[in-house]
N, C-alpha and C positions, 0 to 999 in steps of 0.2 A: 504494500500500500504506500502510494505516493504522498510521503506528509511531509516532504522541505528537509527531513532528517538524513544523514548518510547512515546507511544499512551498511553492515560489516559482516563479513560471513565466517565464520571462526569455528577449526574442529568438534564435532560435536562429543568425538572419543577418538582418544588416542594419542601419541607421543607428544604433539603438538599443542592440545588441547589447556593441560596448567599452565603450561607456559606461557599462551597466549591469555590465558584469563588473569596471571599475574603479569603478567605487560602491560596491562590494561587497568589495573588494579594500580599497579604504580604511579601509571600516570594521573591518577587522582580520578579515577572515573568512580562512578559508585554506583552497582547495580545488584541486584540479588544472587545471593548462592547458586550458584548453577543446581539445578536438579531436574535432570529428561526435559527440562522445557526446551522448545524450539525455537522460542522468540522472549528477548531481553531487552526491556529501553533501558538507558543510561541515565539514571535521576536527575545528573547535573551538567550533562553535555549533552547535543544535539545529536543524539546516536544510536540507534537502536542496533543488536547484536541478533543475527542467524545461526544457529547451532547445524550444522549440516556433515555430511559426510564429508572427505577428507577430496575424493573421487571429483565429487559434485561442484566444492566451490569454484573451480576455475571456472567451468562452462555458466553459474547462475552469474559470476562476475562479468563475463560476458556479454550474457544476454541483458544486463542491466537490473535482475533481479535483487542482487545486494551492487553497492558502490565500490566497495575494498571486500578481499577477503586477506585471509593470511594461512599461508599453506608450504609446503613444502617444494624447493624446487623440481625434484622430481618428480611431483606430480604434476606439478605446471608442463612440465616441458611433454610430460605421456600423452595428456591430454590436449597439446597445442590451439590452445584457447586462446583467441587474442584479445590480451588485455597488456595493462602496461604494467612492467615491475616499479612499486614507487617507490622501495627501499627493502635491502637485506635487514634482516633482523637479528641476526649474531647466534641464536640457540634454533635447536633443532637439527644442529650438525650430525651428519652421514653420509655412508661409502655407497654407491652402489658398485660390487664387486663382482668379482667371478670366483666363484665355488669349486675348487675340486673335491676329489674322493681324496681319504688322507695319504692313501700310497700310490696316489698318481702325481704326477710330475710336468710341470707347465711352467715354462724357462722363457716363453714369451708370447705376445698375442697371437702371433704367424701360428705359432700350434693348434688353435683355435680352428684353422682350417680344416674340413670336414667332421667338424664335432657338432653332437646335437645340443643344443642349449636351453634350460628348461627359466624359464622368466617371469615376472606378471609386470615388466617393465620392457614391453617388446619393441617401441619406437624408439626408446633411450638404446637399447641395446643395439636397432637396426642401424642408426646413423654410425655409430661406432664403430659396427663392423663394416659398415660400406665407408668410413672415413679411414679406414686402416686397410681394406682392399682383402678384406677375410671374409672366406667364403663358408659359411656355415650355417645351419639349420636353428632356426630359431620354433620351438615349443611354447607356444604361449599360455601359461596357468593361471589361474586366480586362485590365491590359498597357499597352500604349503609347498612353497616351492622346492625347498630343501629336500623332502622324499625323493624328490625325482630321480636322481642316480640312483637309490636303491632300490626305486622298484623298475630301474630299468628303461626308465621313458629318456634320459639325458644324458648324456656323459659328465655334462655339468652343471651349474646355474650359473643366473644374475640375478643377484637381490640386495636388498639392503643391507647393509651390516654396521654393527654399530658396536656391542661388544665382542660378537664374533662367538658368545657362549651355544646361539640357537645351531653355529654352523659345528661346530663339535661335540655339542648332541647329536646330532645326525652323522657324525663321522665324517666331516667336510673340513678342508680348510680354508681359508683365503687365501687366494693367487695373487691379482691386479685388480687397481680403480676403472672401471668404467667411466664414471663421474661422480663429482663431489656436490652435496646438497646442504643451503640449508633453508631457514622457514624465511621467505620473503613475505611483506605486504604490497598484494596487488590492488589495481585501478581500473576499473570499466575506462574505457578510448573517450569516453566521452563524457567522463565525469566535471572536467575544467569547463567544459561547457558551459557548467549552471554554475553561475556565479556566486550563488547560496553557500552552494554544496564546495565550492574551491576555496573560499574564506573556512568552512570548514574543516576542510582537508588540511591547510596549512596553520591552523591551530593543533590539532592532532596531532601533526608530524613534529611541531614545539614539543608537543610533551615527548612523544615518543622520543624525540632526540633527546633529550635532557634525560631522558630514563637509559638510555643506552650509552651514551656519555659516562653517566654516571657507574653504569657497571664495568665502566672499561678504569676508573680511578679511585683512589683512596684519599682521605684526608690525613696528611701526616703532622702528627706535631713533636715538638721537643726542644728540650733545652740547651740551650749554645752557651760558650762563652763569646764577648766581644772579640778577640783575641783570633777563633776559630771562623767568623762568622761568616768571611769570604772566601774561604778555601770552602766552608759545606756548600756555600751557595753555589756553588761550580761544580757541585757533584749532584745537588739536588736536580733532576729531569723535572722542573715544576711545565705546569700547563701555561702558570703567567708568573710574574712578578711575585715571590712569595711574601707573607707579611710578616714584620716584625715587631713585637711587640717588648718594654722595658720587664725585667723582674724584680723583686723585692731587695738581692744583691743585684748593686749597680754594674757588677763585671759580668752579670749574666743577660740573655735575651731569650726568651723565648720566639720560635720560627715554625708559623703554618703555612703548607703548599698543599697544592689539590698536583699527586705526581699518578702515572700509568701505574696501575695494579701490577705488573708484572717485572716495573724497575727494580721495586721495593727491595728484595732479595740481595741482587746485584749491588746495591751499593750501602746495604746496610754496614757491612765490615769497613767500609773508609769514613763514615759516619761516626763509627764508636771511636777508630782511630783519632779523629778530629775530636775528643772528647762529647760527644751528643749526646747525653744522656734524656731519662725520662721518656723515651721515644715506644709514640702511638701511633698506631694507625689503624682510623678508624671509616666505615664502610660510606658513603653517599648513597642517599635515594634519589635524587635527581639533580642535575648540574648543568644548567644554561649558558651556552656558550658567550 
């Protein structure tokens, strides 16, 4: 139903699905518990949520049914639905791989050739092999694709793989990437059209970005001496200018930076060096650039 609101089409079940309801959640939207319902307005944003199959959202994103969805790229790409990608979203990361049996042996894609390959990702897999000039039989399943070598229909697969635990249950291992995914949010072609709905969209994408921002940095703080204060500052990776503020001893300062989550480690040991002590770091909920 046409009410001026942007409709978002969001996993109804499955990998994607908390993720997407705490991305949403972060960004200060405020809507009820999920429970089997199918349709969700947003109390405090212009935005009503679709709970849908994972399959489904590309094509209703299309067809104009919801405005955004948020989905995985592998499923976008199976389903070649034209919509536009408006932004990667960071979580949802996954392989889609090729499976062997564990005592078989697969030293490169060229081996590939004349093998049956059992999938439920059979246009992802077909470009692949027609982009790499390997000639092989592609099996298209829905379900458990993993049986397939043991009961004889494959020699091998293509599926998702993410810890790799489901392909060793089945006595499979990982070979090669096929391709790499992760959860993008998409855009019906024609959603900038409506000028409503585009002022919308680029509020949205404020939070969202300030929410993805923030899960990429940390708040660090600690105590300096004057003495040290230019040598940390030149080891701190801050985002901006970091601040400095006086302590109760005048030879000390305290120093807040917003630095990358993943510096932190890296140059912790030349920090304590530099005398740093009292040193926090502590997480961000959102951070506007």
């Amino acid at each position: 139903m046409e009410n001026g609101k942007l409709k978002l089409a969001i996993q109804k079940k499955g990998r994607l699905s908390e993720k997407s309801l705490q991305l949403l959640r972060n960004c200060g939207l405020e809507f009820e518990n999920y429970s089997e319902r199918l349709f969700l307005p947003v109390r405090n944003f212009n935005l009503d949520l679709l709970f849908l199959r994972d399959d489904d959202i590309p094509e209703y994103v299309q067809d104009g049914v919801a405005d955004l969805g948020i989905v995985g790229e592998n499923v976008l790409l199976e389903k070649n639905a034209e919509v536009e990608i408006v932004k990667k979203l960071g979580f949802g990361r996954c392989q889609l791989m090729i499976g062997i049996p564990e005592a078989s042996t697969l030293n490169s894609a060229n081996d590939l050739n004349g093998k049956k390959i059992a999938t439920s990702h059979p246009r992802i897999l077909e470009n692949y092999l027609h982009k790499n000039k390997i000639s092989a039989k592609i099996i298209d399943i829905s379900g458990s694709v993993e049986i397939a070598p043991s009961l004889g229909i494959a020699d091998c697969i293509c599926d998702i793989v993410s810890t790799g635990n489901t392909l060793r249950f089945n006595k499979l291992k990982k070979s090669f990437t096929v391709f790499q995914s992760e959860s993008v949010l998409i855009g019906n072609k024609d959603l900038l059209s409506d000028h409503v709905k585009e002022q919308l969209l680029k509020k949205l994408l404020l939070r969202m970005d300030s929410v993805l921002a923030a899960r990429n940095s940390k708040y660090l703080m600690m105590n300096v001496s004057k003495d040290s204060l230019e040598n940390i500052k030149n080891i701190i990776p801050s985002l901006k200018s970091p601040t400095i503020l006086p302590l109760a001893d005048p030879e000390m300062l305290a120093l807040h930076a917003v630095i990358p989550t993943e510096k932190f480690w890296e140059i912790i040991d030349e920090l304590k060096h530099e005398g740093a002590s009292g040193i926090l770091l502590l997480p961000i909920e959102n951070l506007v650039p």
